[in-house]
Structure formats: C-alpha cells, structure tokens
MDAnalysis code that builds the backbone (N, CA, C; Angstrom):
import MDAnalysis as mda
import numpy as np

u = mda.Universe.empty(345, n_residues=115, atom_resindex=np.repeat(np.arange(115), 3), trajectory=True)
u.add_TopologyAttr("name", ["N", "CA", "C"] * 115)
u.add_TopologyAttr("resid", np.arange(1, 116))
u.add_TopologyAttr("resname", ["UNK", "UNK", "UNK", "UNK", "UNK", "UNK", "UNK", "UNK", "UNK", "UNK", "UNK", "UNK", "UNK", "UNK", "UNK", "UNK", "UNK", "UNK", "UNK", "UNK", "UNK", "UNK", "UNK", "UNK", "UNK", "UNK", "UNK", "UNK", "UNK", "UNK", "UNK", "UNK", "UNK", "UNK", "UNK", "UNK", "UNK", "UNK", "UNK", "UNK", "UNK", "UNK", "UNK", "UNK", "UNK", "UNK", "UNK", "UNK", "UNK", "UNK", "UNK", "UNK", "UNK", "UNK", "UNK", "UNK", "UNK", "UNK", "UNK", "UNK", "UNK", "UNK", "UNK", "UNK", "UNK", "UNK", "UNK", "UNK", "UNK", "UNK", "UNK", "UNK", "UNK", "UNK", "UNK", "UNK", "UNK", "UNK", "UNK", "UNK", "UNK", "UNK", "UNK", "UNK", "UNK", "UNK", "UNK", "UNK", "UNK", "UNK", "UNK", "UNK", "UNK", "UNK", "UNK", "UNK", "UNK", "UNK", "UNK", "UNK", "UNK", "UNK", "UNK", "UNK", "UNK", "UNK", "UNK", "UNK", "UNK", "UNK", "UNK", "UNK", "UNK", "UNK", "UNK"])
u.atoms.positions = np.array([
    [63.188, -40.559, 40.183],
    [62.231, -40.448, 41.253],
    [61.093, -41.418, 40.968],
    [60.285, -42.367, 41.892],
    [59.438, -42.539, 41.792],
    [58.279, -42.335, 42.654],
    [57.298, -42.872, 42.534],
    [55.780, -42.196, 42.638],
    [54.634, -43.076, 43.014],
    [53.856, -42.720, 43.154],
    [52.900, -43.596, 43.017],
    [51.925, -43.574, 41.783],
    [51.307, -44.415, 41.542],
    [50.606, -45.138, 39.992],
    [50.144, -43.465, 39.397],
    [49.880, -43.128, 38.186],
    [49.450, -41.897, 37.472],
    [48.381, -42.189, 36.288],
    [47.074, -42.037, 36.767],
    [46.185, -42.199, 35.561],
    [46.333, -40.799, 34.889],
    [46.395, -41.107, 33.104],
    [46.350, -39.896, 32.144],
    [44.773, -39.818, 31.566],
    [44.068, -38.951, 31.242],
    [42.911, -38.766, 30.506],
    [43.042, -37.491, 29.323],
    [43.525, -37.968, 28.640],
    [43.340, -36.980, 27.494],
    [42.179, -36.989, 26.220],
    [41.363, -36.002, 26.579],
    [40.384, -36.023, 25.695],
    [40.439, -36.524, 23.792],
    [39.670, -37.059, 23.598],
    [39.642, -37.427, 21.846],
    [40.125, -36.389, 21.775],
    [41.002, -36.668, 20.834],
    [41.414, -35.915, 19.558],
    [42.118, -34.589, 19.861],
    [42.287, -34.533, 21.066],
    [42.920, -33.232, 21.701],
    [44.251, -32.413, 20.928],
    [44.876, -33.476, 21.003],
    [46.400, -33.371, 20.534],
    [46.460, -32.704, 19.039],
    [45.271, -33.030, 18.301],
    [44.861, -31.978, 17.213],
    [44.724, -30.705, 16.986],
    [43.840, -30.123, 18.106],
    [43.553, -29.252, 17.907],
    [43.934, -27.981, 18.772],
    [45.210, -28.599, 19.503],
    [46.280, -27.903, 20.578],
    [47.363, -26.879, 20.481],
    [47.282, -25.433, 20.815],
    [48.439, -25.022, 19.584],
    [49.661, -25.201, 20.993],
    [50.760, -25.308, 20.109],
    [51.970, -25.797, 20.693],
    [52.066, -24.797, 21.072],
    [51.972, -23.688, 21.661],
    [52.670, -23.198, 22.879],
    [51.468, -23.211, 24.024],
    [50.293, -24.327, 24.208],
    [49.329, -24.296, 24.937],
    [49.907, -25.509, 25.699],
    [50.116, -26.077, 24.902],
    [50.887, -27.573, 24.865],
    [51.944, -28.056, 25.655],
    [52.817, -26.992, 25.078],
    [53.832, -26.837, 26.157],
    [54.290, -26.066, 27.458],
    [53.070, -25.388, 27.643],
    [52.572, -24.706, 28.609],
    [51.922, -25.638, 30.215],
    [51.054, -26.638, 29.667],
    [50.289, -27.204, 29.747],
    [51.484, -28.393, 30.606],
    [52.425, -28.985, 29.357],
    [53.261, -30.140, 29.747],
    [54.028, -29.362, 31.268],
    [54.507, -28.551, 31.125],
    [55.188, -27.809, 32.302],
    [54.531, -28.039, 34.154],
    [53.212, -27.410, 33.534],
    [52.211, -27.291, 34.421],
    [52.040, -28.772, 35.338],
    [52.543, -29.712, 34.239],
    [51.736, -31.323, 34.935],
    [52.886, -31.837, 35.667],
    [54.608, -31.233, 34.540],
    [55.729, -31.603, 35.142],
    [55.992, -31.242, 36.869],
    [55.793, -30.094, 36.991],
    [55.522, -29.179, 38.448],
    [54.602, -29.996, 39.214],
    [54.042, -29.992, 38.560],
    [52.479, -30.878, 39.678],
    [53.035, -32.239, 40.271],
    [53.328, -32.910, 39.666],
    [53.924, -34.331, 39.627],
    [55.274, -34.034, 40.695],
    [56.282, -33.250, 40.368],
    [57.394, -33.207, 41.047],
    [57.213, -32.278, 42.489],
    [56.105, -31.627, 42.586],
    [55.394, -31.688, 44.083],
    [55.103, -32.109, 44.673],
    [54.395, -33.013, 43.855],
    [53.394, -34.326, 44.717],
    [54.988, -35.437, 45.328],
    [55.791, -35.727, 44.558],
    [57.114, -36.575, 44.598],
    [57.476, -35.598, 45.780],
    [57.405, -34.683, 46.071],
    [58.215, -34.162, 47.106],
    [57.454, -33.978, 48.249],
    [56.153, -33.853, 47.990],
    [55.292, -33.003, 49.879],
    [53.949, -34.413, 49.633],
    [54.029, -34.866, 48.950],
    [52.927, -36.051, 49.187],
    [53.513, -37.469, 49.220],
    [54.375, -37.808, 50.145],
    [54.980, -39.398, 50.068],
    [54.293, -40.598, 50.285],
    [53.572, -40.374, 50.704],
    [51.994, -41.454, 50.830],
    [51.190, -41.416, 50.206],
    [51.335, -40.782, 48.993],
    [49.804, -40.235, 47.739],
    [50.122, -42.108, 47.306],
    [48.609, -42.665, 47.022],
    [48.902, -43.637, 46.427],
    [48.623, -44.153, 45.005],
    [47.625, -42.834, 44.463],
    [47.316, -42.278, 43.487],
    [47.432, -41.422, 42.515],
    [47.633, -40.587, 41.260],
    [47.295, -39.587, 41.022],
    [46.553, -39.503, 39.839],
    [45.673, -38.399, 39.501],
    [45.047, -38.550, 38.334],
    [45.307, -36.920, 37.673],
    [45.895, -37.219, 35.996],
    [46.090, -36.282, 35.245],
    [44.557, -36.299, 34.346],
    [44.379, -34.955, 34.021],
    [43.584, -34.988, 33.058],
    [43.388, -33.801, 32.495],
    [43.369, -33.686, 31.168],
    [43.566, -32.810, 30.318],
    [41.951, -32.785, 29.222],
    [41.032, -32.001, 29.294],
    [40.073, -31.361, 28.442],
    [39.778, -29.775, 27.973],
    [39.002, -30.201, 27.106],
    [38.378, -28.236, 26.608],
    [37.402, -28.644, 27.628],
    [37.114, -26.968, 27.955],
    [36.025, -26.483, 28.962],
    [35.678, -25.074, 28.130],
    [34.898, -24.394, 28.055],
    [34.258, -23.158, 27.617],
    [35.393, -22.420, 27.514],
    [35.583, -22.261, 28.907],
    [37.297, -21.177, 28.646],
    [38.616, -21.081, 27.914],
    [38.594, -22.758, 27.863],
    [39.958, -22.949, 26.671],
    [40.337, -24.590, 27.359],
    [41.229, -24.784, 27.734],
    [42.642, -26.205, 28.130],
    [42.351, -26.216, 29.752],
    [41.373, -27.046, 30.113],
    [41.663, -27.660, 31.502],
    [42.462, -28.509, 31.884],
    [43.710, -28.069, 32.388],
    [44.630, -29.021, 32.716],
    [44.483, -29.795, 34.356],
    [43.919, -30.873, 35.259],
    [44.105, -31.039, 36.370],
    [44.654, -31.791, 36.993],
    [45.553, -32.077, 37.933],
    [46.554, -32.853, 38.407],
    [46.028, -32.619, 40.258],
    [45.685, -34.337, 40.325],
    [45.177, -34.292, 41.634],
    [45.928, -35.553, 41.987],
    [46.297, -35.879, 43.600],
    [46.760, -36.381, 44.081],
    [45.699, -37.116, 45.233],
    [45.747, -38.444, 45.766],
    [44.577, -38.670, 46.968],
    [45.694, -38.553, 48.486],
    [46.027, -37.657, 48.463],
    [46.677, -37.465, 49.893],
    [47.643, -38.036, 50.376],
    [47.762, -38.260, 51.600],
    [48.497, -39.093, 52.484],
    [49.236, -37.964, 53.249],
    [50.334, -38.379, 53.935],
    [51.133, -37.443, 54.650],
    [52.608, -36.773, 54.005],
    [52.422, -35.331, 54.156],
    [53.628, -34.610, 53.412],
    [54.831, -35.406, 54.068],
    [55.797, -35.578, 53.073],
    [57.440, -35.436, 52.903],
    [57.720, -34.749, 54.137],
    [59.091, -35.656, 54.570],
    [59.600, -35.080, 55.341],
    [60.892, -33.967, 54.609],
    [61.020, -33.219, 54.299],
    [62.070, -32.376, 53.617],
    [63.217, -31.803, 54.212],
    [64.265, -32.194, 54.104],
    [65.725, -31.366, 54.515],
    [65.447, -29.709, 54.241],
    [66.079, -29.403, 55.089],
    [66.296, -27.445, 55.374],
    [66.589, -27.257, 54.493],
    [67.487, -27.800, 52.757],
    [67.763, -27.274, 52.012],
    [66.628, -27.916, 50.835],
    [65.884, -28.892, 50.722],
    [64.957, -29.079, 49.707],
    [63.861, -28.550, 49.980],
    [63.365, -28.001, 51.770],
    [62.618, -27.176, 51.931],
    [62.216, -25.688, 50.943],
    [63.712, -25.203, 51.570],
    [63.602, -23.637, 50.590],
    [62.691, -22.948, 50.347],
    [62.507, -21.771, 49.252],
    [61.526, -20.843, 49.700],
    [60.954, -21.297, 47.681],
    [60.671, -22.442, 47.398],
    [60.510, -22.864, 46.286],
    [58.983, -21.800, 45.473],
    [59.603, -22.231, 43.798],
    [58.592, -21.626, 43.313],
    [57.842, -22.008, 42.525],
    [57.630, -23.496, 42.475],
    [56.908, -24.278, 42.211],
    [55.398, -24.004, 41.945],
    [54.446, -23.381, 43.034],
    [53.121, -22.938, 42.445],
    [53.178, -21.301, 41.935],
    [54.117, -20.961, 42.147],
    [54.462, -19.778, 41.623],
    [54.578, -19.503, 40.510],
    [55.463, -20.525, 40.095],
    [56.074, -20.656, 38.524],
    [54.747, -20.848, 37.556],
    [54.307, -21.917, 38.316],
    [52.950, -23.227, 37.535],
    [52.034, -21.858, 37.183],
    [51.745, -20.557, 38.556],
    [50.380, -19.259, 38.095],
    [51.106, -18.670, 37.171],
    [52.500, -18.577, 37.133],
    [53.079, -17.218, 35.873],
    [52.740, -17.837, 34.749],
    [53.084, -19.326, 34.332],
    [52.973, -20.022, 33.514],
    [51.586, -19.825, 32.797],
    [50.943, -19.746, 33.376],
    [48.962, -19.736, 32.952],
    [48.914, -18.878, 33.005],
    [48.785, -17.386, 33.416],
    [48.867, -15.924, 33.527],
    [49.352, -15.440, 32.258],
    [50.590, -16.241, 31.808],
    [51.179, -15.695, 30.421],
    [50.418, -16.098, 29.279],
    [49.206, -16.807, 29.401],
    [48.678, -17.059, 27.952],
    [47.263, -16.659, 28.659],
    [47.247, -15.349, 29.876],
    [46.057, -15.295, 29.857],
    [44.688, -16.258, 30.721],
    [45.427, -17.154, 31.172],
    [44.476, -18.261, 31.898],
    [44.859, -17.847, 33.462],
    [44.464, -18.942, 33.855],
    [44.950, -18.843, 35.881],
    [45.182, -20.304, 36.109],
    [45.236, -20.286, 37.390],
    [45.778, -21.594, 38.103],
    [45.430, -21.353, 39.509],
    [44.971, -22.657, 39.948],
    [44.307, -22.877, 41.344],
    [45.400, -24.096, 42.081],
    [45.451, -23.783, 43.222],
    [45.360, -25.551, 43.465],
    [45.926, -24.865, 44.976],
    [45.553, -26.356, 45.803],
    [44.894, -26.154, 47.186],
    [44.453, -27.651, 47.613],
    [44.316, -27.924, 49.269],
    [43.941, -29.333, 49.475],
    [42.537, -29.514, 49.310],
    [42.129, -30.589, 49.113],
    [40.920, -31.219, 48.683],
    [39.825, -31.245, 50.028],
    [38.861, -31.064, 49.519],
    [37.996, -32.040, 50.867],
    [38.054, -33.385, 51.453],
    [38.545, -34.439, 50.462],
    [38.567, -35.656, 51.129],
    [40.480, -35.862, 50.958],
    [41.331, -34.915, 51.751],
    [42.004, -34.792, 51.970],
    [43.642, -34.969, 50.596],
    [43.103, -34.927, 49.813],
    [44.431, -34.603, 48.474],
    [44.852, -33.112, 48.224],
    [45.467, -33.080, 47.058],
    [45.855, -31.435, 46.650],
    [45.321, -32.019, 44.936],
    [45.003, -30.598, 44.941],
    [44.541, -30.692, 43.382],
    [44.751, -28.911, 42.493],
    [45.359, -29.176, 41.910],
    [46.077, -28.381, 41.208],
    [45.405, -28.179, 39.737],
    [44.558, -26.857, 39.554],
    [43.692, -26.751, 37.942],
    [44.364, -25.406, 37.428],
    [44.652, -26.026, 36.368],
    [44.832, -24.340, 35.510],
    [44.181, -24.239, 34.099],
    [43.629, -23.360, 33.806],
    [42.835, -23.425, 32.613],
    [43.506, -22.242, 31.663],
    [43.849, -22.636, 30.421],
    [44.811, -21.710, 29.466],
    [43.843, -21.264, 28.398],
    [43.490, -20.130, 27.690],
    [42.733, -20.204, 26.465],
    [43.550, -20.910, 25.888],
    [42.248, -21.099, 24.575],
    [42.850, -22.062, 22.925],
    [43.002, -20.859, 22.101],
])
C-alpha cells in the first residue's frame, strides 16, 4: 500500500525508557492509524506521527491533513474494528484513546498509555 509522505517525531531518548509492552502497544496503535488513513483518507497529503511523555504516561498521535474519504467496496466497507481495536488496545494498559476529525479538516487519532 502506499500513502502519502509520514513525518515521525520521537522524543530524545524515548526508546530507553519504554517498557516493551508500552511499545508494542503503542506500535499497533500507529499501525491501525496509518492503515485507516490508507483506506478512508485517499487525498491526505500528509501525515504526522508523534510519540512523547506527557504527565500521564506515552502520548502516541497520528494525524492526517484531510482530503476526501476512500471510495470503499461493500466488502472493505464492513462493520470494521479498527478504532475499536486501537480503544481496547489503550484501555488494557489502563490509558484511553481519542480520535475524531480535526477543525481544519483531518482526523487525528491520540491515545495516551501509562509508563
């Protein structure tokens, strides 16, 4: 699949002090995000990942700058569980997950996990 361009921001030294099942929690979260955007945003011409600590623990955010949703076949439509999966995912270590369209018209997708 491809996409349009993907800036990463991962904070100094992050990868240090990350425990691997936040990590891989986290990687999931961005995989989903990304393979949404590939599917309901075909005109995004952007996206920006970014990964920091915030007070609460692992801000993970994956935002897209818009454009017009995918046209989707009746069967890639489906009754998918994609942001579903992404809240159980953060729920299980205790965190949450947001995501919703933007004001200047993108989707942006945050989930914050404790450390």
């Amino acid at each position: 699949m491809t996409g349009p361009p993907v800036v990463l921001f991962v904070e100094n030294g992050l990868e240090d002090r990350l425990p691997a099942h936040v990590a891989a929690t986290a990687h999931r979260i961005v995989l989903e995000a990304l393979t949404n955007i590939g599917k309901h945003a075909s005109t995004a011409t952007a996206v920006r990942v970014a990964l920091r600590t915030v007070p609460a623990g692992l801000e993970v955010r994956i935002a897209d700058d818009g454009g017009h949703p995918a046209k989707l076949s009746e069967s890639a439509r489906g009754g998918g569980y994609g942001l579903a999966g992404m809240a159980e995912r953060a729920e299980a270590l205790g965190g949450s997950l947001t995501a919703g369209p933007t004001p200047e018209g993108g989707w942006l997708v945050t989930a914050t996990l404790p450390l």
